[in-house]
C-alpha positions, 0 to 999 in steps of 0.5 A, spaced: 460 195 860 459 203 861 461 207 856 468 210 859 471 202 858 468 199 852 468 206 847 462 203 843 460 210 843 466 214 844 470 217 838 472 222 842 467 226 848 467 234 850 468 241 849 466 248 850 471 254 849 472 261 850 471 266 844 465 264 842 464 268 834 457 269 830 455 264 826 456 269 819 463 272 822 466 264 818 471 268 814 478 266 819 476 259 817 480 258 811 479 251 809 478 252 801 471 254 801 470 261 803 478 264 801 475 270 800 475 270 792 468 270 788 467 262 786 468 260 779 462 260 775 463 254 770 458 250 766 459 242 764 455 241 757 453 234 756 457 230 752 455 228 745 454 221 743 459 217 738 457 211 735 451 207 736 453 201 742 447 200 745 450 201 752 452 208 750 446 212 752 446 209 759 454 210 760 452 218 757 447 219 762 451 217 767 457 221 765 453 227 765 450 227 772 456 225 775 460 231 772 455 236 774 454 233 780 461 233 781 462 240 780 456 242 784 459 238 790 466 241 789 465 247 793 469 253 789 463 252 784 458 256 781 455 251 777 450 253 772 443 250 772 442 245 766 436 250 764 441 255 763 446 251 758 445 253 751 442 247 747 447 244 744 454 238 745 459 241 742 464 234 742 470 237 739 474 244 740 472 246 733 464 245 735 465 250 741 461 257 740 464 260 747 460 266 746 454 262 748 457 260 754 459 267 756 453 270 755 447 270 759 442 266 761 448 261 763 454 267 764 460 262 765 467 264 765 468 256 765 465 250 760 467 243 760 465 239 753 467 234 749 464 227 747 464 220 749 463 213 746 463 206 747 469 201 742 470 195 742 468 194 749 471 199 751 468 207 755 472 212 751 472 219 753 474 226 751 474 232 755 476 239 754 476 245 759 475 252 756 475 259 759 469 263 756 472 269 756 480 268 752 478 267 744 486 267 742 487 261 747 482 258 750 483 251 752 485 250 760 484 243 761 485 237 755 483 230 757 483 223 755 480 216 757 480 210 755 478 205 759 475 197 759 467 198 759 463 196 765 457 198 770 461 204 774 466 206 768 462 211 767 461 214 773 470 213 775 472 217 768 466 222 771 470 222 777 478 223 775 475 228 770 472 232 775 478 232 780 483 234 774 479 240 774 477 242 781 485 241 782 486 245 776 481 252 778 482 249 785 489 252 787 492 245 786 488 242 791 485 235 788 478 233 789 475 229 793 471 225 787 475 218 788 475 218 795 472 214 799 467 214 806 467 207 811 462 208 816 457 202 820 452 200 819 446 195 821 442 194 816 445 186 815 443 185 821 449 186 825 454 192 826 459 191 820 465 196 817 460 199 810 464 202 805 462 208 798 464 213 794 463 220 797 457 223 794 453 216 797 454 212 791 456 204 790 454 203 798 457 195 800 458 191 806 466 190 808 467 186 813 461 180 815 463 178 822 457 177 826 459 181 831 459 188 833 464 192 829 465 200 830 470 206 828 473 204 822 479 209 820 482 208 812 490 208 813 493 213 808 494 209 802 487 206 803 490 199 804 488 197 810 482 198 814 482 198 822 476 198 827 474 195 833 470 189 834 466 188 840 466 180 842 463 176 848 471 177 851 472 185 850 473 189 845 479 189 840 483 193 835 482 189 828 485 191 822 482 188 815 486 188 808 483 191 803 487 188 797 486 181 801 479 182 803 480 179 811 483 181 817 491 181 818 493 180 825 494 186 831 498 183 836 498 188 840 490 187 843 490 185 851 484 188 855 479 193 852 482 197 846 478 200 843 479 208 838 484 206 833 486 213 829 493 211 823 499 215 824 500 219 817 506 214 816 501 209 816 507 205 820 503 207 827 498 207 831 495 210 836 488 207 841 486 209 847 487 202 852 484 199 859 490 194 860 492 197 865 486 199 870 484 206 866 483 208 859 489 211 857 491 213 850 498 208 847 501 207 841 504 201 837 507 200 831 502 196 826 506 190 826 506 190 834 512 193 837 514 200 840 508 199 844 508 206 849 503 209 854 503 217 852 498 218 857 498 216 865 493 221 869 488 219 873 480 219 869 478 216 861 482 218 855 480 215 849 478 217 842 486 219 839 487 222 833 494 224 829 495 231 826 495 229 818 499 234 816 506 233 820 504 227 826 507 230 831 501 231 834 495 228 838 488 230 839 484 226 844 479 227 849 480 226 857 475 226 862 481 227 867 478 235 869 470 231 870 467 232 864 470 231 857 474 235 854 479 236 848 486 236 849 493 235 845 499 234 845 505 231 842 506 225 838 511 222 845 505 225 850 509 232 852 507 238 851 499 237 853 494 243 852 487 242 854 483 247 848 476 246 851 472 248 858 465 247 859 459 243 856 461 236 854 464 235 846 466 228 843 470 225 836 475 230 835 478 230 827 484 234 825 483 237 818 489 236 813 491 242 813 492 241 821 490 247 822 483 246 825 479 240 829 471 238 829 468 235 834 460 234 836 459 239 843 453 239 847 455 247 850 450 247 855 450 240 858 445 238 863 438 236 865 434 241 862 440 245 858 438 249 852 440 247 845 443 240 844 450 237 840 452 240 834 458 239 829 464 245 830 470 247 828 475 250 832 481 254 830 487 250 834 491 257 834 487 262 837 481 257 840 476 260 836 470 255 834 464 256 830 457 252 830 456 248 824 449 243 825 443 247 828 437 244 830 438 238 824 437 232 830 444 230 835 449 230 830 456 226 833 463 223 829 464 229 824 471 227 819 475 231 814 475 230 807 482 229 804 481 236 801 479 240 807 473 243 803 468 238 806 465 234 813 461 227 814 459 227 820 452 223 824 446 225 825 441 222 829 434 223 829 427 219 831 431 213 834 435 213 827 443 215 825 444 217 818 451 219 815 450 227 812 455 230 809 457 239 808 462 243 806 466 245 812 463 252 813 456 248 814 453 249 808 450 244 803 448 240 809 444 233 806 444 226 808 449 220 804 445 214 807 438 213 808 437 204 809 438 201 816 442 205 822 449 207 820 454 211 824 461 213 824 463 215 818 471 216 817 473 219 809 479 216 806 486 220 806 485 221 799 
């Protein structure tokens, strides 16, 4: 089975472009990690200890590191260095001395505080957000949680309260703390749909086929998981509840499909299909019906993917030119637009705000050819691209967080793929899963 008609690789497939830009010139990028403004310096105190249950200690020092990493990982952050907090736990405004926190060694314009304890079988978590520099009203952000104790509590009320100040300083943009990643991975034994937080956490098998799974994409309200699954017989769209815990029926599978991508409705989907002799991209409604050819061109097209912001439009790649490249077009097949020219590109992925795509590109491909697969981003209005990855080892499949701030992508190296993750201007660049092989990672949409 070559590698046209059974998308075991393909999330996508080419690309070069025109208009090249300097690496350093990334300020038309506005993807909410560099928008031109100064990051906020913030600090996050530890939390003070009340009472004397024996798992609090544990669930403290949890809390503590997931905040701070939470915020570190945010993307719009100058986090201040542990080293350089004042050593205190103020739990309550009234302990607060924000003098402290303003001035140096730690400087914050920023600091969150407040106090965690454990009653009655129960994680019970008070947390403020204050503004250093504003003595008359300090108080930005006041929380309260309180929610039944258990291994991962902790590490959950860690995450909300981070969002709910990433969303607050962050122009209302919520964080991406509680989402998800799905990615593939071998180490069971055989190719399986993985799930884990999105800072690498809490890694866990899904599905338990015994047979090759690959491409998993979140629907939008993270109900229902489709990918596809490689049989004796072809390749096949499956779709896995995630509330139900086992797969519900696609009737639309007939030939090789393969590449599913959800619509933003979560009503349709769009794959690319050999039925007819030639992959083409269609769509069909998850329940079976309206199934639609929207390509018809001579040459491979597969790895579709909606526009998240409206869903009127499609990006995918097409070899209908020779070698891959990336194309849209309208939702309904009209209006198509080859965006790319040159080198070979693979797995487009539109950003939230459906403003840019990123994809894997070989810019000079060939024998001998300079250079190898990086992860780019390209402005969709004016063509413009800028290189992401460089030299960290062949890197493919990348996705957009729900916050557009952020990338997960794969990268191989030494006959091994691991999922890393950065911030969309390329920054931060580090490695989410190290057991086994895994590959094709898809974050959720919120």
């Amino acid at each position: 089975m070559n590698r046209w008609r059974s998308g075991v690789t393909v999330a996508a497939m080419w690309m070069a472009l025109a208009t090249p830009l300097a690496a350093h010139a990334q300020d038309w990028v506005r993807t909410g990690t560099n928008l031109g403004a100064q990051k906020i310096r913030i600090a996050a105190a530890d939390f003070k200890p009340v009472g004397s249950d024996p798992g609090l200690a544990a669930a403290k020092q949890t809390f503590d590191q997931v905040l701070y990493s939470d915020l570190n990982n945010a993307g719009i952050f100058d986090v201040v260095s542990k080293s350089m907090a004042p050593p205190v736990t103020p739990g309550s405004p009234q302990e607060i001395n924000l003098a402290s926190w303003s001035q140096p060694p730690a400087n914050a314009a920023m600091v969150a505080f407040g106090a965690i304890s454990i009653q009655n079988g129960r994680d019970i978590v008070y947390g403020w957000l204050f503004d250093t520099k504003n003595t008359q009203s300090p108080q930005v952000l006041g929380q309260q949680y309180n929610e039944a104790a258990g291994p991962d509590t902790a590490r959950h009320i860690a995450h909300e309260f981070a969002d709910a100040i990433i969303s607050r300083l962050g122009g209302g943009i919520n964080g991406i703390a509680e989402s998800q990643i799905y990615f593939v991975s071998n180490r069971s034994g055989a190719k399986e749909i993985w799930g884990m937080d999105y800072d690498g956490a809490n890694q866990h098998q899904i599905t338990h086929l015994g047979q090759i799974a690959l491409s998993p994409r979140i629907s939008p309200d993270n109900g229902r998981l489709a990918f596809d699954e490689l049989t004796n017989h072809g390749a096949f769209i499956r779709i896995y509840s995630m509330s139900l815990h086992r797969l519900v029926r696609f009737p639309v599978n007939d030939g090789t499909d393969y590449s599913p991508a959800w619509a933003p409705d979560g009503n349709t989907i769009a794959f690319s299909s050999s039925r007819t002799g030639d992959p083409e991209i269609w769509t069909a409604s998850v329940s079976g019906f309206n199934l639609r050819r929207i390509t018809a061109y001579r040459g491979p097209d597969v790895s579709p993917v909606y526009n998240p912001k409206t869903g009127n439009q499609i990006a995918w790649i097409s070899g209908r030119t020779g070698l891959p490249q990336v194309y849209i077009m309208d939702s309904d097949g009209t209006n198509v637009q080859r965006m790319t020219d040159g080198g070979y590109a693979t797995s487009p992925s539109w950003s939230p705000n459906g403003q840019f795509l990123a994809f894997a590109w070989s810019r000079h491909y060939g024998p001998g050819a300079p250079g190898g697969q990086d992860i780019y981003v390209m402005d969709i209005a004016s063509h413009r691209w800028i290189q992401l990855t460089h030299d960290i080892g062949r890197t493919d499949f990348p996705s957009w967080s729900p916050d557009g701030r952020h990338i997960v992508f794969q990268v191989g190296s030494h006959g091994r793929t691991q999922i890393w993750t950065m911030l969309a201007d390329g920054t931060q660049q580090h490695a989410l899963t190290k057991a086994g092989g895994n590959q094709m990672p898809n974050w959720s949409w919120k």
